[in-house]
mmCIF file of the N, C-alpha and C atoms, coordinates in Angstrom:
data_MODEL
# 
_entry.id   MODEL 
# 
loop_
_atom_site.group_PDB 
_atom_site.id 
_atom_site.type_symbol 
_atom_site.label_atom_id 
_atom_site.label_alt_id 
_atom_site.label_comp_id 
_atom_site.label_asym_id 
_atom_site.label_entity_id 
_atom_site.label_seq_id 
_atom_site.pdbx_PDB_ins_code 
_atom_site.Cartn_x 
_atom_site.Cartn_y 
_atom_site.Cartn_z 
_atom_site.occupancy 
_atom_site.B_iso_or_equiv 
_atom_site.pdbx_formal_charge 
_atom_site.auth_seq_id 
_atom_site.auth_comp_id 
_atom_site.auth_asym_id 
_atom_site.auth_atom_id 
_atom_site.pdbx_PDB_model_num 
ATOM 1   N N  . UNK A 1 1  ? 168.164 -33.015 18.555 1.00 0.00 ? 1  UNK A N  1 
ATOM 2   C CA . UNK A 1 1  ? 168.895 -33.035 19.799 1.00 0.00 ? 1  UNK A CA 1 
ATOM 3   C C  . UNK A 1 1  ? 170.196 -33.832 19.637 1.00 0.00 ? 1  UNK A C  1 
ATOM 4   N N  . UNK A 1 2  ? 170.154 -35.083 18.608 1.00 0.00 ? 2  UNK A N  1 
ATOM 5   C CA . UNK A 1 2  ? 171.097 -35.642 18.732 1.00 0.00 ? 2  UNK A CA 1 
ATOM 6   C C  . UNK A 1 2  ? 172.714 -34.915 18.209 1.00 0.00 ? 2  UNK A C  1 
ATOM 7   N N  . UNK A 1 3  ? 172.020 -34.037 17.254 1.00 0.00 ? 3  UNK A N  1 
ATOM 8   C CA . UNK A 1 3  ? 172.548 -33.924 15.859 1.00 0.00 ? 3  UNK A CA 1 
ATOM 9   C C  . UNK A 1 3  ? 173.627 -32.247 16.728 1.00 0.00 ? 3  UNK A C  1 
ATOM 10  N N  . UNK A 1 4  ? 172.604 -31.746 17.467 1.00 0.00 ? 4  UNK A N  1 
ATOM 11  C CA . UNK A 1 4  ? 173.448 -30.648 18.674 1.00 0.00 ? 4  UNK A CA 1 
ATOM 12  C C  . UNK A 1 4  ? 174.340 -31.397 19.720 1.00 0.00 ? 4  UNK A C  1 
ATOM 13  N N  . UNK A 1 5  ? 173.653 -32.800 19.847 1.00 0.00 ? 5  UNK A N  1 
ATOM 14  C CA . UNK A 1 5  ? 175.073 -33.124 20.779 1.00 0.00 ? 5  UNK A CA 1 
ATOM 15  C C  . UNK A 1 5  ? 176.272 -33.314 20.305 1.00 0.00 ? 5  UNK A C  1 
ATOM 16  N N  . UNK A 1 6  ? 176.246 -33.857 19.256 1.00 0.00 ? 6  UNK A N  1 
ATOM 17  C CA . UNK A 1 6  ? 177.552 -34.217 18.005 1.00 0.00 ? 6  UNK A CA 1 
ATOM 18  C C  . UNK A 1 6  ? 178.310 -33.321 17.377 1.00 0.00 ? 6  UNK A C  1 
ATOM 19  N N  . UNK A 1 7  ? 177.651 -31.854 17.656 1.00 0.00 ? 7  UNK A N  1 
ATOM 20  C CA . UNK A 1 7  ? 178.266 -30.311 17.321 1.00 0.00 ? 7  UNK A CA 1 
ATOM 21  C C  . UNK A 1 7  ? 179.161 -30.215 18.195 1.00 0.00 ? 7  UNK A C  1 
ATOM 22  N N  . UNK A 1 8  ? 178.165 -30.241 19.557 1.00 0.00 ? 8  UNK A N  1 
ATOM 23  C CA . UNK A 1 8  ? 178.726 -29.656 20.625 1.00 0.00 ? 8  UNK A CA 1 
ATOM 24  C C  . UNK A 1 8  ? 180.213 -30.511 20.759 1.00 0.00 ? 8  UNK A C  1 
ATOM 25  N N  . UNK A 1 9  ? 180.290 -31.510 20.287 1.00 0.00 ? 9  UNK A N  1 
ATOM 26  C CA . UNK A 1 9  ? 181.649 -32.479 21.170 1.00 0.00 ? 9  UNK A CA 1 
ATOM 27  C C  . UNK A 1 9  ? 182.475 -32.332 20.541 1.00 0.00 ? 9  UNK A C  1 
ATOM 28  N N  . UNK A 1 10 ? 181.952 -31.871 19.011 1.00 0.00 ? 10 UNK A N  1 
ATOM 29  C CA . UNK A 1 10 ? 183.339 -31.603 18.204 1.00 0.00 ? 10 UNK A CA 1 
ATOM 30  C C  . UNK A 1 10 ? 183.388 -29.955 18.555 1.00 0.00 ? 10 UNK A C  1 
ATOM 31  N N  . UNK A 1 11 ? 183.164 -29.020 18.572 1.00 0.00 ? 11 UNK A N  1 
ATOM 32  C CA . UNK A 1 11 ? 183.239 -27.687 19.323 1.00 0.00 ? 11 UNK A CA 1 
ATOM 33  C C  . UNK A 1 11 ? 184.108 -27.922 20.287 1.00 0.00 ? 11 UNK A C  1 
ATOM 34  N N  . UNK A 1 12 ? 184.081 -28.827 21.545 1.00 0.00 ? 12 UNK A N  1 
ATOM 35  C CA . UNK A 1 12 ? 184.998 -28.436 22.692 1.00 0.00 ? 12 UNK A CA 1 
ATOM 36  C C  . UNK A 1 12 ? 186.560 -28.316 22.595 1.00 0.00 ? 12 UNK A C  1 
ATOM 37  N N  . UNK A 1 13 ? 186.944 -29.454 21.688 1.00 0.00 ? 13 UNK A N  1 
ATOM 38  C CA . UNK A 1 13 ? 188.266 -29.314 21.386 1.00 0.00 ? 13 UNK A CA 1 
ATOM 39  C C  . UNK A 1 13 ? 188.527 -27.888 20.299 1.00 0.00 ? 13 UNK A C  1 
ATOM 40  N N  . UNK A 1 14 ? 188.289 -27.733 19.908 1.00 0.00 ? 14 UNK A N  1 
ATOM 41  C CA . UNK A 1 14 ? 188.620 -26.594 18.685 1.00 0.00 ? 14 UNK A CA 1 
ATOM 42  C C  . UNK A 1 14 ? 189.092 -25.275 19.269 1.00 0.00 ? 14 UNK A C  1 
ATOM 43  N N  . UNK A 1 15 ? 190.254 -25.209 19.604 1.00 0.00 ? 15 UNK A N  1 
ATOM 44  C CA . UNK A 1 15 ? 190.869 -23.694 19.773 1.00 0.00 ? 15 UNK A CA 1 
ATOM 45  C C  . UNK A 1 15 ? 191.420 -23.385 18.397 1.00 0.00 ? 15 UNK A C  1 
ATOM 46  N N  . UNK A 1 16 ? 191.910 -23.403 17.654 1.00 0.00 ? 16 UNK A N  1 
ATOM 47  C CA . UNK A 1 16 ? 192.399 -22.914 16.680 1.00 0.00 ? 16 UNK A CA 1 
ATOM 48  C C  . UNK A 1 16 ? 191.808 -22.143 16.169 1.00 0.00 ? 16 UNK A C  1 
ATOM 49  N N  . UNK A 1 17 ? 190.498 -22.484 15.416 1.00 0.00 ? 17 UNK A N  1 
ATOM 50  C CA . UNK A 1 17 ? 189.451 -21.582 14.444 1.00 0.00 ? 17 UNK A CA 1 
ATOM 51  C C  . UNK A 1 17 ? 188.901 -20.642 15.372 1.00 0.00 ? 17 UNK A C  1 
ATOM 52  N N  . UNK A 1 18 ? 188.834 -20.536 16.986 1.00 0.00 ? 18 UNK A N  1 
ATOM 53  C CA . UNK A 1 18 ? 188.373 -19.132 17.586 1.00 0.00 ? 18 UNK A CA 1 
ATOM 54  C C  . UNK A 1 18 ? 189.648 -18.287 17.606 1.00 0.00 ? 18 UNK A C  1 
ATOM 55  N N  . UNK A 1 19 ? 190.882 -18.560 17.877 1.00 0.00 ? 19 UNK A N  1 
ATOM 56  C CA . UNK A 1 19 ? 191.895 -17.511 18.185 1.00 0.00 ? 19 UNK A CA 1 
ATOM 57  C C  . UNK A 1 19 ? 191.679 -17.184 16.637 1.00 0.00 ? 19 UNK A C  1 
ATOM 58  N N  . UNK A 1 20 ? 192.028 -17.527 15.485 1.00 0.00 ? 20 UNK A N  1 
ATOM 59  C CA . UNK A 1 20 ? 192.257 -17.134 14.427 1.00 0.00 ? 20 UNK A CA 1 
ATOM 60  C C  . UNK A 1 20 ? 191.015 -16.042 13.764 1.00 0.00 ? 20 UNK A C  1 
ATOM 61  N N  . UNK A 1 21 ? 189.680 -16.407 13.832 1.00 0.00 ? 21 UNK A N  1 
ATOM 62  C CA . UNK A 1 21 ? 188.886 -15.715 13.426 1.00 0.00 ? 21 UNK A CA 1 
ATOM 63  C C  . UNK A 1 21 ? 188.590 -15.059 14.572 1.00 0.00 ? 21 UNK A C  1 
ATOM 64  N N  . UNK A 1 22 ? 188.848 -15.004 15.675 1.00 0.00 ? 22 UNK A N  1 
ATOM 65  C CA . UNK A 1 22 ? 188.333 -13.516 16.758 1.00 0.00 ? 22 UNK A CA 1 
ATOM 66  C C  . UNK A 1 22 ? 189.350 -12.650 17.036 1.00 0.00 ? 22 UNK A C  1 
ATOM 67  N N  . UNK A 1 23 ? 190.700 -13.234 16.556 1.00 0.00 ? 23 UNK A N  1 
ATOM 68  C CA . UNK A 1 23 ? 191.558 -12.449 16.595 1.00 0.00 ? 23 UNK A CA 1 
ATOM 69  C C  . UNK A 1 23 ? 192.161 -12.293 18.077 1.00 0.00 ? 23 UNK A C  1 
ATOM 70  N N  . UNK A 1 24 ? 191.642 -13.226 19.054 1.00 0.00 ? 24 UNK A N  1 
ATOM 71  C CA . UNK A 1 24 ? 192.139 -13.688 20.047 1.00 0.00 ? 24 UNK A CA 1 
ATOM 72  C C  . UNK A 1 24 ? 191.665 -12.569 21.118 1.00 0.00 ? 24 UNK A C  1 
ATOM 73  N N  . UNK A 1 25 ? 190.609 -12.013 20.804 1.00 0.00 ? 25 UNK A N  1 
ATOM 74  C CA . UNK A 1 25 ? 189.332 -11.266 21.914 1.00 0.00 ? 25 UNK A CA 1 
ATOM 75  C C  . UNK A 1 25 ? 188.676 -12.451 22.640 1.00 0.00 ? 25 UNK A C  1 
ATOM 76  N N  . UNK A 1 26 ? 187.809 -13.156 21.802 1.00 0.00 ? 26 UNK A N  1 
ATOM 77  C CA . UNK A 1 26 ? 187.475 -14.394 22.621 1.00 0.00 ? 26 UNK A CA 1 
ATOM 78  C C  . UNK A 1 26 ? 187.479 -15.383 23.227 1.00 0.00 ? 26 UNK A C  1 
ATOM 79  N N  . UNK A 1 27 ? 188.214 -15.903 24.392 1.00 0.00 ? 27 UNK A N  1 
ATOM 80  C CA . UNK A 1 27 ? 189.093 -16.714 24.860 1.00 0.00 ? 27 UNK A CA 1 
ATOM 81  C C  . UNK A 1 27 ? 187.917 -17.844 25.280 1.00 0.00 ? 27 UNK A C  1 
ATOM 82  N N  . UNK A 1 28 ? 188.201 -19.038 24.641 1.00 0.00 ? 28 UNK A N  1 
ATOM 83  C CA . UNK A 1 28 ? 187.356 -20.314 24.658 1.00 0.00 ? 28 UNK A CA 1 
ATOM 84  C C  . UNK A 1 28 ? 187.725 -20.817 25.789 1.00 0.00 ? 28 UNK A C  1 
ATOM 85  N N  . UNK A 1 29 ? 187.403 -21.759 26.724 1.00 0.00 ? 29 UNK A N  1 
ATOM 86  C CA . UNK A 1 29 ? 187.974 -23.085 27.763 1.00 0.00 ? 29 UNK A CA 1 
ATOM 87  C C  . UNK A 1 29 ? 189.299 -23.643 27.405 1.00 0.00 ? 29 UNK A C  1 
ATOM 88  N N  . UNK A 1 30 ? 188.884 -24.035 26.256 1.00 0.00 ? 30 UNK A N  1 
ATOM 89  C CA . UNK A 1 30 ? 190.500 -24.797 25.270 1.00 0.00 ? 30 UNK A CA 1 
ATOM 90  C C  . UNK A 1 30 ? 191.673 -23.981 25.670 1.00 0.00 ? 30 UNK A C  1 
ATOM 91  N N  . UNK A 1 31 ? 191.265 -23.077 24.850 1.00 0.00 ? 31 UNK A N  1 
ATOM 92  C CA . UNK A 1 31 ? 192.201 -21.917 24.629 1.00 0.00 ? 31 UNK A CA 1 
ATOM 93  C C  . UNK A 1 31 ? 192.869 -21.684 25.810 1.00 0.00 ? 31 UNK A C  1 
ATOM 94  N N  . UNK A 1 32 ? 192.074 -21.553 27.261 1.00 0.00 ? 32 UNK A N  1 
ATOM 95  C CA . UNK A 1 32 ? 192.703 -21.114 28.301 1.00 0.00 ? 32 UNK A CA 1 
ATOM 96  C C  . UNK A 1 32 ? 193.410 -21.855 28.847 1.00 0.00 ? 32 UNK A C  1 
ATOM 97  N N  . UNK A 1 33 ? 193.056 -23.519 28.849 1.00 0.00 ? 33 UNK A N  1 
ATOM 98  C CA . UNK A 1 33 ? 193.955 -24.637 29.383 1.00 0.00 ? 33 UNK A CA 1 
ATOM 99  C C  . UNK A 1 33 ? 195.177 -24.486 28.429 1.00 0.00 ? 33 UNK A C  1 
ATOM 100 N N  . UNK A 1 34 ? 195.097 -24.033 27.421 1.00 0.00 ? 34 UNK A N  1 
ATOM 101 C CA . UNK A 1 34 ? 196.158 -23.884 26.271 1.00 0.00 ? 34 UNK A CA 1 
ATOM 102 C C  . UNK A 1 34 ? 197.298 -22.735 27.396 1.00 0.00 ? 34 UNK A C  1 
ATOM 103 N N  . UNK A 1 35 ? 196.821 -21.520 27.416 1.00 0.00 ? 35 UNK A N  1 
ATOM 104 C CA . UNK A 1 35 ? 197.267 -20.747 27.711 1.00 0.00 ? 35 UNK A CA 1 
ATOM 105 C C  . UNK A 1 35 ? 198.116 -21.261 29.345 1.00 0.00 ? 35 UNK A C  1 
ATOM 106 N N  . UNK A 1 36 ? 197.060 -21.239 29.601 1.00 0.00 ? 36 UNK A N  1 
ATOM 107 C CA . UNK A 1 36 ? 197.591 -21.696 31.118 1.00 0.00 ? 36 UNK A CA 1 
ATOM 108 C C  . UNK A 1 36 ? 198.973 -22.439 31.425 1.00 0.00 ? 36 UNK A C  1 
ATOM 109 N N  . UNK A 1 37 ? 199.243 -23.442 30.105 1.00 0.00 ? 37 UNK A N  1 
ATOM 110 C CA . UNK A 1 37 ? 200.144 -24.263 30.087 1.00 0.00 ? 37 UNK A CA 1 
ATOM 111 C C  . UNK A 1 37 ? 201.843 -23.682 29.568 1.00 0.00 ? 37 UNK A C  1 
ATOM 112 N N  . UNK A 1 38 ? 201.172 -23.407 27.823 1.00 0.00 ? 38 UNK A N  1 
ATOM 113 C CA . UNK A 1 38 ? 201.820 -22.758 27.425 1.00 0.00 ? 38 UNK A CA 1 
ATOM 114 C C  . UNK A 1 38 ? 202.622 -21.560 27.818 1.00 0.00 ? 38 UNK A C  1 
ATOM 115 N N  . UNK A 1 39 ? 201.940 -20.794 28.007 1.00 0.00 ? 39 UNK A N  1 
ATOM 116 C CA . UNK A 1 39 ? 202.610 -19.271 28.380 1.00 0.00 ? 39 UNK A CA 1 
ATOM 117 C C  . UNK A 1 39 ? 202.776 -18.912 29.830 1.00 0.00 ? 39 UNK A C  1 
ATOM 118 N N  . UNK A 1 40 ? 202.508 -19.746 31.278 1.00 0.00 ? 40 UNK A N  1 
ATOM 119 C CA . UNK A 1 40 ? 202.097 -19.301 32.358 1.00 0.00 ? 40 UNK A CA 1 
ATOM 120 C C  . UNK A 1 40 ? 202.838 -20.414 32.957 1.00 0.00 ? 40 UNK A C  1 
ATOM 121 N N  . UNK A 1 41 ? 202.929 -21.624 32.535 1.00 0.00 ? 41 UNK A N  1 
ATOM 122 C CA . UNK A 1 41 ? 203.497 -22.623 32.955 1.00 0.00 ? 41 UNK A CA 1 
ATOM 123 C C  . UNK A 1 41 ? 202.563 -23.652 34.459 1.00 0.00 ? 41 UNK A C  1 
ATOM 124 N N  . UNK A 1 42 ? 201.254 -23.232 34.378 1.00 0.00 ? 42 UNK A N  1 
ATOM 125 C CA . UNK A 1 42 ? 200.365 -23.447 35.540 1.00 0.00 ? 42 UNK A CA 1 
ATOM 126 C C  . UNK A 1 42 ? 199.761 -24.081 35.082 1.00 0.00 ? 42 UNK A C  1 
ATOM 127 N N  . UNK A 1 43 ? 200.223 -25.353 35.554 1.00 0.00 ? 43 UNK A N  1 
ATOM 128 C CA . UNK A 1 43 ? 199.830 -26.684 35.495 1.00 0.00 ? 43 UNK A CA 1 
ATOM 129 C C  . UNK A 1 43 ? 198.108 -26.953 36.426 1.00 0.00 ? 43 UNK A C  1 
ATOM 130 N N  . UNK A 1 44 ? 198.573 -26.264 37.445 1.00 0.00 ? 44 UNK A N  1 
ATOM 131 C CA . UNK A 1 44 ? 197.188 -26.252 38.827 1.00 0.00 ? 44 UNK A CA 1 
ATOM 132 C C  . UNK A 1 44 ? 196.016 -25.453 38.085 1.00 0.00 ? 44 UNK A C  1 
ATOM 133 N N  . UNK A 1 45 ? 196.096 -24.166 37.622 1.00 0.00 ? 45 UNK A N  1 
ATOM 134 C CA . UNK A 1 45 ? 195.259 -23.492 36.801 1.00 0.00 ? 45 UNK A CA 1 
ATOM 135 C C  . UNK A 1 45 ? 194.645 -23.845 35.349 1.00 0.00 ? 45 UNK A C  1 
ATOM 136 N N  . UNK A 1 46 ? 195.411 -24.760 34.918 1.00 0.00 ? 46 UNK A N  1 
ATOM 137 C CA . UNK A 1 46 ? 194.876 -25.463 33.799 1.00 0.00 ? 46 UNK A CA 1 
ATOM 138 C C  . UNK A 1 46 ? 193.914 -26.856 34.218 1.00 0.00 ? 46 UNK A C  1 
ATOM 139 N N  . UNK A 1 47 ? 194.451 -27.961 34.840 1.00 0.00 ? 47 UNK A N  1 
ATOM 140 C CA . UNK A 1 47 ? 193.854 -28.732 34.958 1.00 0.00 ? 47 UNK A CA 1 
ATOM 141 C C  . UNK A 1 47 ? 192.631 -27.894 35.990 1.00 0.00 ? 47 UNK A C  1 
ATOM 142 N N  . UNK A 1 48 ? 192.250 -27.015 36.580 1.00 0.00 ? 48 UNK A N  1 
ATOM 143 C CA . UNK A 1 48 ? 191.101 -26.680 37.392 1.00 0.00 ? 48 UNK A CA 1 
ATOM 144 C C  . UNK A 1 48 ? 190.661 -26.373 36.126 1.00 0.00 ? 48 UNK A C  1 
ATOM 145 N N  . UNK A 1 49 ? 190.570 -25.395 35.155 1.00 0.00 ? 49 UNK A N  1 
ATOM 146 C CA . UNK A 1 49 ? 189.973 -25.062 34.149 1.00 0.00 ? 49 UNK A CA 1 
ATOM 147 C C  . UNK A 1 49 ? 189.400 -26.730 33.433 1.00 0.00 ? 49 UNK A C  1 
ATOM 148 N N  . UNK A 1 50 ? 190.482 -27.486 33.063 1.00 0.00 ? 50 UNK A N  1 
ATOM 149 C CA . UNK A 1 50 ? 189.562 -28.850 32.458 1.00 0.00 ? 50 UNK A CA 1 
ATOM 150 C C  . UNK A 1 50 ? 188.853 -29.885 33.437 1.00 0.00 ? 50 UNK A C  1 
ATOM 151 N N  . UNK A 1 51 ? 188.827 -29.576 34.875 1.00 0.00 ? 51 UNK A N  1 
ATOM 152 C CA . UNK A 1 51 ? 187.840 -30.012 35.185 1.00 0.00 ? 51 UNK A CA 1 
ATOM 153 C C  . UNK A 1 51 ? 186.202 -29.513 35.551 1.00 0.00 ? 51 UNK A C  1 
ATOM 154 N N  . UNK A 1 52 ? 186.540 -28.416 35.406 1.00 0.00 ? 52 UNK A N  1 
ATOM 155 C CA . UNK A 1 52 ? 185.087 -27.352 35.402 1.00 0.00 ? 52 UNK A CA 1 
ATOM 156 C C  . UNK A 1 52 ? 184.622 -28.141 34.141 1.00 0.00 ? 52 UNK A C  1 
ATOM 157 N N  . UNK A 1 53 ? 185.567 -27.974 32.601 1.00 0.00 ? 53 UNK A N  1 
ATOM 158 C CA . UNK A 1 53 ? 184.669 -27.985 31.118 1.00 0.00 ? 53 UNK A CA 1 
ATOM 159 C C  . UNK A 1 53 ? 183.828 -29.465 31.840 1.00 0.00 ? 53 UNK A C  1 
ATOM 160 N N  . UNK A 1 54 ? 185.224 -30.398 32.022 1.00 0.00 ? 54 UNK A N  1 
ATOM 161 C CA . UNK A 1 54 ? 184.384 -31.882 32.207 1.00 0.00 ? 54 UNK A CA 1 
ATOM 162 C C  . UNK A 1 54 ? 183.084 -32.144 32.668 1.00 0.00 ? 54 UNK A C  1 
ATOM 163 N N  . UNK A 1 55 ? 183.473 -31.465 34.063 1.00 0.00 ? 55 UNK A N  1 
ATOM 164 C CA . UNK A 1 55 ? 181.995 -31.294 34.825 1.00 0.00 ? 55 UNK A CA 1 
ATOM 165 C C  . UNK A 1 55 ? 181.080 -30.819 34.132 1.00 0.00 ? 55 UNK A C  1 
ATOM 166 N N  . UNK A 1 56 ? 180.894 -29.976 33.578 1.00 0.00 ? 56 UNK A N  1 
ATOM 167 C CA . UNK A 1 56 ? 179.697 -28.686 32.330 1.00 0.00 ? 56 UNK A CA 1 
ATOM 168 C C  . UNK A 1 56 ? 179.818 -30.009 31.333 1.00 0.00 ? 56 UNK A C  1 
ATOM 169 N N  . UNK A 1 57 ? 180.432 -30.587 30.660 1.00 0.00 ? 57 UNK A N  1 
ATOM 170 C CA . UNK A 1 57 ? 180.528 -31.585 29.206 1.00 0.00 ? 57 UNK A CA 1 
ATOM 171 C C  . UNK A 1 57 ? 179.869 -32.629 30.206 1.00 0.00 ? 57 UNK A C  1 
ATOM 172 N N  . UNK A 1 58 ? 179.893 -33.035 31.227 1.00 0.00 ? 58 UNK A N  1 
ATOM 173 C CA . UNK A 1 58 ? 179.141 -34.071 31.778 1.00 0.00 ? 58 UNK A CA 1 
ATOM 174 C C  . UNK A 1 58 ? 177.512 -34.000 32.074 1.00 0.00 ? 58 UNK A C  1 
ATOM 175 N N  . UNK A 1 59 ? 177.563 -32.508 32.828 1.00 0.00 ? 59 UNK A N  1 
ATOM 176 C CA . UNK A 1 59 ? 176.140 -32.458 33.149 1.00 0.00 ? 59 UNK A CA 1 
ATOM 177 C C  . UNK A 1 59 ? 174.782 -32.029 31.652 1.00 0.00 ? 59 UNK A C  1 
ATOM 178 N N  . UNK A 1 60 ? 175.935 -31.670 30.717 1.00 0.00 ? 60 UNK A N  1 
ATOM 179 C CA . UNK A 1 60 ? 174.841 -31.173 29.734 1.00 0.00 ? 60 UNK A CA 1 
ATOM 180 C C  . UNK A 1 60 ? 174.635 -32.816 28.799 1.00 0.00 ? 60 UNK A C  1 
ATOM 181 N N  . UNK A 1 61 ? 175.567 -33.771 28.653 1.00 0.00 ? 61 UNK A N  1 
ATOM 182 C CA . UNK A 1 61 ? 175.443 -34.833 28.869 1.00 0.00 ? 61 UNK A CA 1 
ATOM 183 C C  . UNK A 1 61 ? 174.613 -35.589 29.256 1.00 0.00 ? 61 UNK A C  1 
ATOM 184 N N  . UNK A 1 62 ? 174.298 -35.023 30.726 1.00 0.00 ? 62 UNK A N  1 
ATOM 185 C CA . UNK A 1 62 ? 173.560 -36.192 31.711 1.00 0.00 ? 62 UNK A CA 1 
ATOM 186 C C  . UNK A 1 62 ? 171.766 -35.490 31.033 1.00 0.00 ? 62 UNK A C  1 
ATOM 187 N N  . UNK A 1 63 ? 171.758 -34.213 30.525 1.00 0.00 ? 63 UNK A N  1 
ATOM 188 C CA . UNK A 1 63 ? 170.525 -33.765 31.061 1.00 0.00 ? 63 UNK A CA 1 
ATOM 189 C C  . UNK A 1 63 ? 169.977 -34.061 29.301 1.00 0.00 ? 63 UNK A C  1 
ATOM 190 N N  . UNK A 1 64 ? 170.972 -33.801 28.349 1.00 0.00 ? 64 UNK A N  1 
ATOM 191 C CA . UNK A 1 64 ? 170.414 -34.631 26.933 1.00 0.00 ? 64 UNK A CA 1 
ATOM 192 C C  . UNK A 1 64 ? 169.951 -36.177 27.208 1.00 0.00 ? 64 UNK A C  1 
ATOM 193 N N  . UNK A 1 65 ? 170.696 -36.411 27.664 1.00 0.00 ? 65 UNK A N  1 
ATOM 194 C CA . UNK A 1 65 ? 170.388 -38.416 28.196 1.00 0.00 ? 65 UNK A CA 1 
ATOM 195 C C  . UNK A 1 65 ? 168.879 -38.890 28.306 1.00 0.00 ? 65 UNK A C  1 
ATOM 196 N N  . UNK A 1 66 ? 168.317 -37.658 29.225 1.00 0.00 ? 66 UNK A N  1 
ATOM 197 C CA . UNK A 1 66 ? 167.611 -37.777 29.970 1.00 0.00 ? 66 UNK A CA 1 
ATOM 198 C C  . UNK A 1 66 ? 166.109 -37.293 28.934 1.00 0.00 ? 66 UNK A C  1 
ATOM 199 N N  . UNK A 1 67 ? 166.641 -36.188 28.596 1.00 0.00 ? 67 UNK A N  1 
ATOM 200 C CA . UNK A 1 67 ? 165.526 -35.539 27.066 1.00 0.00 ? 67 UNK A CA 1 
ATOM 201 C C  . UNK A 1 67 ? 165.313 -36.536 25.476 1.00 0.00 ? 67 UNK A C  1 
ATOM 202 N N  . UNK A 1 68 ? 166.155 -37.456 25.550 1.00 0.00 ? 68 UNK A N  1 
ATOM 203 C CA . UNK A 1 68 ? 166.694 -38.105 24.249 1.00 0.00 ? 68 UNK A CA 1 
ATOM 204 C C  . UNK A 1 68 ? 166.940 -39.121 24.652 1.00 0.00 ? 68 UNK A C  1 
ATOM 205 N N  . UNK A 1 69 ? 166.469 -40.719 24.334 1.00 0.00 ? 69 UNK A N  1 
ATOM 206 C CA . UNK A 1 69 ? 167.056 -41.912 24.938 1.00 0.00 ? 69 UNK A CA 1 
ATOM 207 C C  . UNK A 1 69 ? 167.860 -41.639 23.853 1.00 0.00 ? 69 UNK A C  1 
ATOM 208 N N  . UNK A 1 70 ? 169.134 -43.049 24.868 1.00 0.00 ? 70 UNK A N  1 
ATOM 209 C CA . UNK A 1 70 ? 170.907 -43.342 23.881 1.00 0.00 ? 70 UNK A CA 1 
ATOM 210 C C  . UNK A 1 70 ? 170.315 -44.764 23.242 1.00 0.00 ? 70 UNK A C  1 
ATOM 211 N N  . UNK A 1 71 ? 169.294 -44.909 22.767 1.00 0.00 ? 71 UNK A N  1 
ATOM 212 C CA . UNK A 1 71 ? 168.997 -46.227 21.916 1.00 0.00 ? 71 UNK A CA 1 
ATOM 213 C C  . UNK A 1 71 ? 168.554 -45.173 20.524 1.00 0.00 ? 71 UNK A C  1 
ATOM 214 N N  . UNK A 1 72 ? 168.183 -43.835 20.764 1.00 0.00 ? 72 UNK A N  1 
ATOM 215 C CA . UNK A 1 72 ? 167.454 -43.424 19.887 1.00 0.00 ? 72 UNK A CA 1 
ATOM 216 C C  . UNK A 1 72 ? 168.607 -42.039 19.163 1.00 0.00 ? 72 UNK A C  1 
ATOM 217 N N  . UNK A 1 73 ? 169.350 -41.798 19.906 1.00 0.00 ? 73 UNK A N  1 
ATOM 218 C CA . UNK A 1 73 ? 170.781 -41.056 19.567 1.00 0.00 ? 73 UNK A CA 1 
ATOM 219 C C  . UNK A 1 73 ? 171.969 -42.263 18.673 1.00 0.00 ? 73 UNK A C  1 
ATOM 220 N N  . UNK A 1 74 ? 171.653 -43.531 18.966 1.00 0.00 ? 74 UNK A N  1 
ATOM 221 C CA . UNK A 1 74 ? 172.386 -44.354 18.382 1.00 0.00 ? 74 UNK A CA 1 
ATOM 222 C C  . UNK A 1 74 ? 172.016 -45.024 16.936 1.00 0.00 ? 74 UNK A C  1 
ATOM 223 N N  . UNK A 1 75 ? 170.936 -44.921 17.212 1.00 0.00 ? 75 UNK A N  1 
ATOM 224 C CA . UNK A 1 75 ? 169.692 -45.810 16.137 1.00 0.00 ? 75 UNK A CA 1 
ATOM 225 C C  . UNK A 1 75 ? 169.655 -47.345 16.409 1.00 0.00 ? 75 UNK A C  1 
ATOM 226 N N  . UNK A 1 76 ? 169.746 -47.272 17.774 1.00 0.00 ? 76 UNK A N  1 
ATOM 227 C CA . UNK A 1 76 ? 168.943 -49.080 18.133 1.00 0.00 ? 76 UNK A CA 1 
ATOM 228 C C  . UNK A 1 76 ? 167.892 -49.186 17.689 1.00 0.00 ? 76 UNK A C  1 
ATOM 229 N N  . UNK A 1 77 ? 167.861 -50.193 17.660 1.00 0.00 ? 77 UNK A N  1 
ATOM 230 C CA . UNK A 1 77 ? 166.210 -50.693 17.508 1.00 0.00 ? 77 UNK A CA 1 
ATOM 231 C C  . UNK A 1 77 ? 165.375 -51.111 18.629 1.00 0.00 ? 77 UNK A C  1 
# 
């Protein structure tokens, strides 16, 4: 569990390696705050897009927390 949360966080940032290997069919979260900015100039449509991921990066967050103590994701003792 721990070892999927530590995937997952490096996954969220990564637009590069999906446009390049999907050939830009598959449009990630990233990608779209990317887009949004870049090419559209919609500032309002981007930040709504990164606060949805946040919210989703928070609650899947809250619900590992809860399956996995953070003494045992850390290696406390």
């Amino acid at each position: 569990m721990a070892g999927m949360t530590l995937v997952f966080v490096l996954c969220l940032g990564f637009y590069i390696t999906p446009e390049l290997v999907g050939g830009g069919r598959t449009v990630m979260a990233s990608m779209l705050v990317s887009r949004n900015i870049q090419l559209y100039s919609d500032w309002g449509a981007a930040s709504a897009v990164s606060v949805v991921l946040l919210i989703c990066v928070l609650i899947i967050f809250y619900v590992i927390s809860r399956l996995v103590p953070l003494e045992k994701i850390l290696g406390a003792k």
